[in-house]
C-alpha positions in Angstrom: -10.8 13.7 42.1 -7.3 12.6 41.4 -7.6 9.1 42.9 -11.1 8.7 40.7 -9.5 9.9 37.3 -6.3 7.5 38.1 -9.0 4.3 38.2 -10.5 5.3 35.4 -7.3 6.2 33.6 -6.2 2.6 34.7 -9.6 0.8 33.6 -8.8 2.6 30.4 -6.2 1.0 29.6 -7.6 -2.3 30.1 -10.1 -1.9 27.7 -7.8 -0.6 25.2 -5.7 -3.4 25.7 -8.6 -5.8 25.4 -10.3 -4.1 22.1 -6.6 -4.1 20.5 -6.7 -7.4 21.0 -10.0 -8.0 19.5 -9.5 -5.8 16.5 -6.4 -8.4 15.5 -9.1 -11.2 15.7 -11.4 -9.0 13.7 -8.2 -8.9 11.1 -7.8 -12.1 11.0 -11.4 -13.0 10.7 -12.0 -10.4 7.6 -8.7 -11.9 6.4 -9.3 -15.4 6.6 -13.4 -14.9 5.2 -12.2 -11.9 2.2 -14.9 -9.6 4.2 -13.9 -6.5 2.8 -13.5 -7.8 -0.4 -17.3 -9.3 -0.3 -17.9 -5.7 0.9 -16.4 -4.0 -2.4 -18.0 -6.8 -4.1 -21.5 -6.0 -3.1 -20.8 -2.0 -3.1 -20.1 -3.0 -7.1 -23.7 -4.7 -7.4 -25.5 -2.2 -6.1 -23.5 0.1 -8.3 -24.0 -1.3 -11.5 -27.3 -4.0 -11.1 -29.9 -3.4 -9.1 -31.7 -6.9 -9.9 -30.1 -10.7 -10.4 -30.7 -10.7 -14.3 -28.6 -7.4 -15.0 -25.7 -9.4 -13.0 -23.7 -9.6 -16.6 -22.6 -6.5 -16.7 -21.3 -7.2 -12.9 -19.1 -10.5 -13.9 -18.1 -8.5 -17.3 -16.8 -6.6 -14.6 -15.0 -9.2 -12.9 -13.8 -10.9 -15.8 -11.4 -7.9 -16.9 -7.7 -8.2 -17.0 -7.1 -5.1 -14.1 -9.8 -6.6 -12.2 -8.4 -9.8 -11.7 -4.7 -8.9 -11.6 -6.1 -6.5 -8.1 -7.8 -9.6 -6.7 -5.6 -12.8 -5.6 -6.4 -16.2 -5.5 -6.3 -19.3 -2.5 -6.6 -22.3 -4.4 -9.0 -22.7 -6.9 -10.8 -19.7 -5.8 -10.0 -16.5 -7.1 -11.2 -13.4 -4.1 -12.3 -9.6 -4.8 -9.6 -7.2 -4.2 -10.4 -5.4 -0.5 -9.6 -2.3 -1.8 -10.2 -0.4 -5.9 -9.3 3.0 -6.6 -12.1 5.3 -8.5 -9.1 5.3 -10.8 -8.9 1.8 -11.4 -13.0 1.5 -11.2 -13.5 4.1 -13.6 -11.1 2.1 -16.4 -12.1 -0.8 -15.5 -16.3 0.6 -16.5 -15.5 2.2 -19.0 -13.9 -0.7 -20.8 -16.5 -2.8 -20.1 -18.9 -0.8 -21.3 -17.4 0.2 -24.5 -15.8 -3.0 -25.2 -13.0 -1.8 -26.7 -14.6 0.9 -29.1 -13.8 5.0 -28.9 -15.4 7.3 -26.6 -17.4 8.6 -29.4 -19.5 5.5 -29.4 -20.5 5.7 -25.5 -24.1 6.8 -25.8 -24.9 4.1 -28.2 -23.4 1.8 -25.8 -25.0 3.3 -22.6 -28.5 2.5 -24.7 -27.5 -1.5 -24.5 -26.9 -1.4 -20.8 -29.2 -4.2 -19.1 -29.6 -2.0 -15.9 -31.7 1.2 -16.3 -30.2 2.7 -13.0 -26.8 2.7 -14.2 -28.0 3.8 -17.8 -29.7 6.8 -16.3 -26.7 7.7 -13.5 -24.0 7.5 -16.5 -26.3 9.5 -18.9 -27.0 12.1 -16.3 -23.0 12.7 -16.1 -22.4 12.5 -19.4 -25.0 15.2 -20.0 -23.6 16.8 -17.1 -19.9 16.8 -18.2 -21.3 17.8 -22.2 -19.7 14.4 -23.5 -16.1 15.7 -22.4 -13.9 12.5 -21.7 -12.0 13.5 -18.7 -15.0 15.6 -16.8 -17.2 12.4 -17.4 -14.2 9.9 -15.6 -14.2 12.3 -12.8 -17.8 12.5 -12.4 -17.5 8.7 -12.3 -14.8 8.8 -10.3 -16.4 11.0 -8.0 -19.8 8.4 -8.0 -17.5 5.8 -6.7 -16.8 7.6 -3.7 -19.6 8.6 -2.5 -20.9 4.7 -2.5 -17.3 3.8 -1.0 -18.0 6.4 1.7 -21.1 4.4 2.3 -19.9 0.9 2.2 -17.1 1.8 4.5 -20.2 2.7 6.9 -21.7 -0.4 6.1 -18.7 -2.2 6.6 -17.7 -0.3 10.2 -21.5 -1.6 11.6 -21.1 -5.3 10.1 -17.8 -5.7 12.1 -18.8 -3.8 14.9 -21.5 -6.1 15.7 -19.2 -9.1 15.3 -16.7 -7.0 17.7 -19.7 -7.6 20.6 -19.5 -10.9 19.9 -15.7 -11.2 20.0 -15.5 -8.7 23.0 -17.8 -10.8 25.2 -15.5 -14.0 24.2 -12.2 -11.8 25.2 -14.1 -11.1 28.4 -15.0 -14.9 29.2 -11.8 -16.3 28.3 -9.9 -13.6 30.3 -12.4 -13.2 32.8 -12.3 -9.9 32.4 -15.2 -8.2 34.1 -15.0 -4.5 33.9 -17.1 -3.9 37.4 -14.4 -6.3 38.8 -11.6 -4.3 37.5 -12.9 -1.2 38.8 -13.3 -2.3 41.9 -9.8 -4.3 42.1 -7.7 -0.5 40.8 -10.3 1.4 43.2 -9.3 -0.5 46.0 -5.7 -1.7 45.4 -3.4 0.9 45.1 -0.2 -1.1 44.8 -2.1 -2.9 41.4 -3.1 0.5 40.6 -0.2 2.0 40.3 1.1 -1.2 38.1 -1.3 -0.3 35.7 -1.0 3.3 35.4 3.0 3.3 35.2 2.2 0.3 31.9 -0.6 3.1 30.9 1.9 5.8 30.8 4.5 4.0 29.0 2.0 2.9 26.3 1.0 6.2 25.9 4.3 7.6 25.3 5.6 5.1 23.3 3.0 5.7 20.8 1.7 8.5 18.0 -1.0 6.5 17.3 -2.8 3.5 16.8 -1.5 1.2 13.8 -4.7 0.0 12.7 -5.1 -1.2 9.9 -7.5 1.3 7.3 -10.9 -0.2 5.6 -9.4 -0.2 2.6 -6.2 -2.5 3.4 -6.5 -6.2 4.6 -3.4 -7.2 6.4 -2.2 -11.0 5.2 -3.8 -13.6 7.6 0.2 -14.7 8.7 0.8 -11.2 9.8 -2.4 -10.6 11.9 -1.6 -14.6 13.4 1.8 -13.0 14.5 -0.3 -9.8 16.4 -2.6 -12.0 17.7 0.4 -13.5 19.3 2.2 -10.9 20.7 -0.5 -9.0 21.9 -1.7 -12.2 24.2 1.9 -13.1 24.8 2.8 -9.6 26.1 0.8 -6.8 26.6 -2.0 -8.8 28.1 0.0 -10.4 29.9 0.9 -7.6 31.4 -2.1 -6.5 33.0 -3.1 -10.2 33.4 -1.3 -11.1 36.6 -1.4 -7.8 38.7 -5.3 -7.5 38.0 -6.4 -11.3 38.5 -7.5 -11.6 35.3 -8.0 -15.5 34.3 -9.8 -18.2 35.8 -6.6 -19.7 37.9 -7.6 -18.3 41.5 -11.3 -18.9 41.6 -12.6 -20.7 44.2 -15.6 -22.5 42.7 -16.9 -23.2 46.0 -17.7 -19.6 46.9 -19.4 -18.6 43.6 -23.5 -18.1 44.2 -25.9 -17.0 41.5 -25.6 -13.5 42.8 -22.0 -13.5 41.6 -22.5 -15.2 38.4 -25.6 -12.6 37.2 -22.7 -10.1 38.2 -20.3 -11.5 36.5 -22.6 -11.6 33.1 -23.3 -8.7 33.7 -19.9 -7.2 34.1 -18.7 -9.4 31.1 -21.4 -7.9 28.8 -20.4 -4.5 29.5 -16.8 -5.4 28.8 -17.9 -6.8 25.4 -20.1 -3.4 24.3 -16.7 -1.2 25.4 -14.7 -3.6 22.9 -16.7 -2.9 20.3 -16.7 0.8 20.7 -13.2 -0.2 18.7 -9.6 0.7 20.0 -9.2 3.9 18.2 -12.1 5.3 20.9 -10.1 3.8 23.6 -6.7 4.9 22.7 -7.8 8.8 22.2 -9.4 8.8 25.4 -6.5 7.5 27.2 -4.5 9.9 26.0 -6.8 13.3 26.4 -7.1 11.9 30.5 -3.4 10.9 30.5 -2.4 14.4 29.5 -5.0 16.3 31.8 -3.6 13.9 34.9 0.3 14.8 33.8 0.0 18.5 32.9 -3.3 20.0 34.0 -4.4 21.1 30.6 -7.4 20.7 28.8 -6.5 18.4 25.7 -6.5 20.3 22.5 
């Protein structure tokens, strides 16, 4: 039982190391493409116009001061922010919509709205809060949320299929076949106990996982320098004492039998990727402590 939770304590590890490293290509990716930003930017459509001809309400939108001091531009080209508080949203709406008139005037103004979704949601709160300024911005505020909450989820099953993707490329260009693994820290002990001693050490060095949140996108230079370290050192650190790589294969003994394993193998390593690092990491850690102490992880 000990020996068994060892491998898979050590085969762990791997796959954190590998889904670390393909969360910072994920980074850069939503970096270098302004993902979460086109994620905010289509939460905001469905928000306030629910067909192509109400869309002037949505570049009114755009077009405000706040708006476009919390985006950034690259070139010509100016990107949606990846993140806007329900603060920020709420101002940012209500300015638009009143156009620089009193609060007074706001049913009058929710009348000229081209959408009749968003007229009916904001007249339902206004309603709802009996035209009180503050409890209608925190019903707004509160609306915002809720669809955030959703287009984080929307967001979290976009990437996730692009983490497959990445995950199966990690595993070819590492070879790194899971089956392989297991069988390499099942039946070398010396490698085995490489890996758990660089499984510990991570373990304990760490409070958690610094990942960066849906709502942050780290600068493209930063995740570039991540990228780096995490191929230059801790994958290289597993790298040698588990084979990974293609620099001792011996073409001439490969049959179809092994490459059908090896697909196989490489596919499984590429749906634990995209289970994402933060899966990984906890799960380490619960098996780490029951192997050191004995105790059931809280």
């Amino acid at each position: 039982m000990i020996g068994m939770l060892q491998v898979v304590i050590g085969l762990i590890f791997v796959l954190l190391l590998l889904s670390l490293l393909a969360t910072t290509m994920m980074e850069l990716v939503a970096s270098a493409f302004s993902l979460r930003g086109r994620n905010l930017e289509k939460a905001l459509r469905n928000m306030l116009a629910s067909t192509e001809v109400d869309d002037q309400l949505v570049a009114a939108f755009k077009e405000n001061s706040l708006y476009k001091q919390l985006s950034y531009k690259y070139g010509k080209k100016r990107y949606s922010p990846s993140y806007l508080s329900d603060r920020s949203f709420q101002s940012i709406l209500m300015e638009t919509i009143l156009n620089g008139e009193g609060f007074d005037r706001i049913e009058e103004r929710l009348d000229t709205l081209p959408d009749a979704d968003l007229k009916n949601v904001l007249k339902q709160f206004l309603r709802e809060s009996e035209h009180d300024v503050e409890a209608f911005k925190g019903k707004v505020c509160t609306w915002y949320n809720d669809v955030m909450d959703r287009a984080s989820g929307w967001y979290k099953r976009y990437t996730q299929k692009i983490l497959v993707g990445m995950g199966f490329f990690i595993a070819v260009v590492f070879n790194a076949d899971t089956l392989a693994i297991y069988e390499r820290l099942e039946s070398d002990p010396e490698t085995l106990q490489q890996v758990l001693t660089l499984a510990e050490d991570y373990v304990n060095g760490k409070d958690g996982l610094e990942i960066a949140p849906p709502q942050m996108s780290p600068e493209f230079d930063a995740s570039l320098r991540k990228l780096e370290f995490m191929i230059n050192d801790q994958i290289e650190s597993v790298k040698s004492p588990l084979g990974l790589g293609w620099k001792n294969v011996d073409w001439s003994e490969v049959t179809w039998y092994d490459v059908v394993l090896k697909l196989l193998g490489w596919t499984v390593t590429a749906l634990a990727v995209s289970l994402g690092a933060p899966f990984w990491f906890d799960l380490l850690r619960k098996l780490a402590n029951i192997r050191s102490s004995g105790n059931k992880p809280e």
